[in-house]
Backbone as JSON, one array per atom type, in Angstrom:
{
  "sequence": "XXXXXXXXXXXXXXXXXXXXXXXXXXXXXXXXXXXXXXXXXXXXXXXXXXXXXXXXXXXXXXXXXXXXXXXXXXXXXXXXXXXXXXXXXXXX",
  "N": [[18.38, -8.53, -11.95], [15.01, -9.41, -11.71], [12.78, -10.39, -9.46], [9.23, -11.5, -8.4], [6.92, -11.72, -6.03], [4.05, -12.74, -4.65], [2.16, -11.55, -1.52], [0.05, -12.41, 1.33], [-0.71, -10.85, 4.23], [-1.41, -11.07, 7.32], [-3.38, -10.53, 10.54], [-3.91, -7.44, 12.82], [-4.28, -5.22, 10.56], [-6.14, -3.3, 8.68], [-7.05, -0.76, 8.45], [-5.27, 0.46, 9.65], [-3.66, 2.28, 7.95], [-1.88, 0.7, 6.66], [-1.69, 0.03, 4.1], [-1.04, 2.56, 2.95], [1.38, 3.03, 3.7], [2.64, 0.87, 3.51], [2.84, 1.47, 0.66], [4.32, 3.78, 0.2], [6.66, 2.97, 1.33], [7.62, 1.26, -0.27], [7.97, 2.59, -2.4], [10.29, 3.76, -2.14], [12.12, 2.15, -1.85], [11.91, 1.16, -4.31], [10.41, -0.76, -5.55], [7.78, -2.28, -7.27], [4.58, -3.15, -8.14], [1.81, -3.92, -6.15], [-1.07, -3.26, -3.52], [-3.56, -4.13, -1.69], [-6.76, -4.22, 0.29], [-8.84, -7.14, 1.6], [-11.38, -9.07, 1.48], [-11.71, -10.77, 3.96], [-10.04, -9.64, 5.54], [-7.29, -9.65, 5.97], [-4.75, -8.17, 3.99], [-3.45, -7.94, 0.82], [-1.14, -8.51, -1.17], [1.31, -7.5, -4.14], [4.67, -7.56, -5.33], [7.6, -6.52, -6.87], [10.77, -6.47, -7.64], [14.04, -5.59, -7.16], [16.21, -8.93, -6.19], [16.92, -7.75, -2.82], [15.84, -5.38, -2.52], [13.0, -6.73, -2.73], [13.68, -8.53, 0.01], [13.64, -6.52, 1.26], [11.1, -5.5, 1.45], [9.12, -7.19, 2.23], [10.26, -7.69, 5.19], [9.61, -5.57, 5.58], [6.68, -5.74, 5.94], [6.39, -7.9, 7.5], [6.43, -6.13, 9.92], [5.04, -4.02, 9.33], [3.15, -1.01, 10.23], [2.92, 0.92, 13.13], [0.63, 1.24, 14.11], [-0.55, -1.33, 13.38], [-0.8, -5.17, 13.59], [0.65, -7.44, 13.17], [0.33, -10.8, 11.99], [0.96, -13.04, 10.66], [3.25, -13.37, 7.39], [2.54, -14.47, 4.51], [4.47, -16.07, 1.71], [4.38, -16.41, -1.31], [5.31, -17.39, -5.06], [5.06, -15.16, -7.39], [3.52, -13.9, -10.37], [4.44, -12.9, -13.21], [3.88, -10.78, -14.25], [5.18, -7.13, -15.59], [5.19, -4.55, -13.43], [5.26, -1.09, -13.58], [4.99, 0.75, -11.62], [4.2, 1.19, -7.93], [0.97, 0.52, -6.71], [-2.1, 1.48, -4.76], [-4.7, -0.82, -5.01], [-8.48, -1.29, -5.49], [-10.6, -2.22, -2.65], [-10.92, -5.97, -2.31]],
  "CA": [[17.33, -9.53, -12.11], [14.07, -8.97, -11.13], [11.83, -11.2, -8.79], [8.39, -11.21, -7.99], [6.3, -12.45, -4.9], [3.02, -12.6, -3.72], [2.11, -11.34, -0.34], [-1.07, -12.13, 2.09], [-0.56, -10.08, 5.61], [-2.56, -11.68, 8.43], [-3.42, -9.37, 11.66], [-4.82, -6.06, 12.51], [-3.58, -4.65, 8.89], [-6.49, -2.88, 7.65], [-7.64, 0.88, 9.0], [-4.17, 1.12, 10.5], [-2.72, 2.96, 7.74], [-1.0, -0.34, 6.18], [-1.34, -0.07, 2.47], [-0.7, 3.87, 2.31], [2.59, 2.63, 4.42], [3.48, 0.18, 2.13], [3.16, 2.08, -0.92], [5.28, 4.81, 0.31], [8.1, 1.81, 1.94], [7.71, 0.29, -1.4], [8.44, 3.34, -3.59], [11.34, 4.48, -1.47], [13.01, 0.9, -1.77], [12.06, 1.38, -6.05], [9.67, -1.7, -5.66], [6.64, -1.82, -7.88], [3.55, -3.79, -7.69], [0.2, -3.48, -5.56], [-1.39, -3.4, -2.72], [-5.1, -3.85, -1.6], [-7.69, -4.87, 1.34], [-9.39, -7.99, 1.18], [-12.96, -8.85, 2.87], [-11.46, -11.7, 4.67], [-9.58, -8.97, 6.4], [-6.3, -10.01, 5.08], [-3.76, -7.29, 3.18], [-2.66, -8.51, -0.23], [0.19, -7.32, -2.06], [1.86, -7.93, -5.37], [6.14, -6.78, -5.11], [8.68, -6.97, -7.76], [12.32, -5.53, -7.62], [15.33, -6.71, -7.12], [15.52, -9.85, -4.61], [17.7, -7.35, -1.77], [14.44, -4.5, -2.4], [11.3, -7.6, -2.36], [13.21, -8.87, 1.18], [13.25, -5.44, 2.97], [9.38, -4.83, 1.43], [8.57, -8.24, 3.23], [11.01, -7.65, 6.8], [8.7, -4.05, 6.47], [5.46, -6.17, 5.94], [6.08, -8.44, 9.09], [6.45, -5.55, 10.99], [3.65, -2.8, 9.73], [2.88, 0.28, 10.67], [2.89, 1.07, 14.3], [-0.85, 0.44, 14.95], [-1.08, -2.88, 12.88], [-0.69, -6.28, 14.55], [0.82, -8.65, 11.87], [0.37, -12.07, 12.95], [2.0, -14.01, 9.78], [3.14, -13.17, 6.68], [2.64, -15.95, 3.6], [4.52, -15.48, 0.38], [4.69, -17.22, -2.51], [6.26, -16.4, -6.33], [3.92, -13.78, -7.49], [3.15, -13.55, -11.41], [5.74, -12.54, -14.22], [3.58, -9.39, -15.14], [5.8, -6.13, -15.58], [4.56, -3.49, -12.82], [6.33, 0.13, -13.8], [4.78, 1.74, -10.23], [3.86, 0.64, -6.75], [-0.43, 0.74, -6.68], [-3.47, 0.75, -3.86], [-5.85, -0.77, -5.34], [-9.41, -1.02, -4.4], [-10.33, -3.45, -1.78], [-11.86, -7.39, -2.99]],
  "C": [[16.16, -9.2, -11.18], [13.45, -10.3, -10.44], [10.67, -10.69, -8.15], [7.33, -12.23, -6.83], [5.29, -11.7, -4.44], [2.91, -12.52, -2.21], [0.46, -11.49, -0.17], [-0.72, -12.04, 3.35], [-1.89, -10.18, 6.21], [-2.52, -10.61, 10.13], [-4.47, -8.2, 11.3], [-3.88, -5.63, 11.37], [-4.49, -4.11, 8.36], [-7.44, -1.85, 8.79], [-6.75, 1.16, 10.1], [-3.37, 1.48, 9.45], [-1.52, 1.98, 6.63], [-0.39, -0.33, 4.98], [-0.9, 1.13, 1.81], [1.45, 3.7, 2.76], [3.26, 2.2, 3.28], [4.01, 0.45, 1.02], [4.58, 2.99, -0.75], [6.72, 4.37, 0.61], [8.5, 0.95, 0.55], [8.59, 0.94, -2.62], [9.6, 3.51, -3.22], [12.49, 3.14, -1.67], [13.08, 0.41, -2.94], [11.51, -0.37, -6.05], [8.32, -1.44, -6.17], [5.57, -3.34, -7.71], [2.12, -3.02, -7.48], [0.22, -3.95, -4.38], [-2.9, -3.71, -2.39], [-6.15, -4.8, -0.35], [-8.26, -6.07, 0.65], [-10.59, -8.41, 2.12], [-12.38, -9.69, 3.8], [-10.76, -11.06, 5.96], [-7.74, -9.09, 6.82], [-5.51, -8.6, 4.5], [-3.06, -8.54, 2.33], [-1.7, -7.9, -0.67], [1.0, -8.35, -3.0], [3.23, -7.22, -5.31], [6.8, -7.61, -6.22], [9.59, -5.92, -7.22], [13.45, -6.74, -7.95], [15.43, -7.57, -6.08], [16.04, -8.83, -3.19], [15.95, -6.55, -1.58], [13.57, -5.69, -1.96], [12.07, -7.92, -0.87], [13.12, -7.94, 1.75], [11.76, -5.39, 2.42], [8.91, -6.05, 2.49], [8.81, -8.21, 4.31], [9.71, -6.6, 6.77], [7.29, -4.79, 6.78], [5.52, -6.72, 6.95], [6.04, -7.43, 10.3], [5.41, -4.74, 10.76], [3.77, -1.8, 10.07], [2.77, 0.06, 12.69], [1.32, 0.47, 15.39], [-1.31, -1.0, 14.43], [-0.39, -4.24, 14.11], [-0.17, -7.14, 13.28], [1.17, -9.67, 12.71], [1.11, -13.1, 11.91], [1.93, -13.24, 8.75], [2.94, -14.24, 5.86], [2.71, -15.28, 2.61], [5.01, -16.41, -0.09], [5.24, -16.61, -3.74], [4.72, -15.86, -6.95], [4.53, -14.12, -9.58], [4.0, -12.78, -12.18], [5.62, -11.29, -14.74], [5.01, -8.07, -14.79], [5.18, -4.97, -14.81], [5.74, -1.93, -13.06], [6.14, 1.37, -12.18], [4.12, 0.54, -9.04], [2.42, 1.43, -6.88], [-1.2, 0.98, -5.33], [-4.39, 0.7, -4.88], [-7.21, -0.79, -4.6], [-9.36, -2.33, -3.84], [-10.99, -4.72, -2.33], [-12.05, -7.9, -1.81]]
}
C-alpha cells in the first residue's frame, strides 16, 4: 500500500545541498515524488512509497544534509497523484 505526504522543511535547507540529498535518499529508499525550493526559503517535497520508506524519507528530512539547519518539519497527506520517479523541480 502506498501512502503519500506532503513535506515543508523549515531552516537553513536551501544552498546546502538539500534537494540533490533528498533525491538521491529518496531513490535509494525507492520513494518517488518531488522536491523543490521555495522563495519563502522553505524546502517542499512531495513523497510516496510505502509508509516504512515515506517515514525514513521524513527521519532523513529532519535531519538534512550536514550543512542544513532544519528547524521543523510539517507534513500533511500529500495528493493521490501516481509519481513513477523521485524529481527536483524548479524553485516557486
Amino acid at each position: 500500500m502506498s501512502v503519500t505526504r506532503h513535506l515543508t522543511i523549515f531552516g537553513k535547507v536551501q544552498g546546502v545541498f538539500f534537494r540533490e540529498s533528498m533525491r538521491t535518499e529518496a531513490t535509494r529508499l525507492g520513494v518517488t515524488g518531488w522536491v523543490r525550493n521555495c522563495s519563502d526559503g522553505t524546502v517542499e517535497a512531495m513523497v510516496q512509497g510505502t509508509s516504512e520508506a515515506v517515514a525514513a524519507i521524513i527521519a532523513w528530512a529532519q535531519r538534512g544534509t550536514k550543512q542544513a539547519q532544519v528547524i521543523k518539519v510539517e507534513v500533511t497527506e500529500g495528493n493521490g497523484e501516481h509519481y513513477s520517479r523521485f524529481d527536483k523541480l524548479p524553485s516557486v
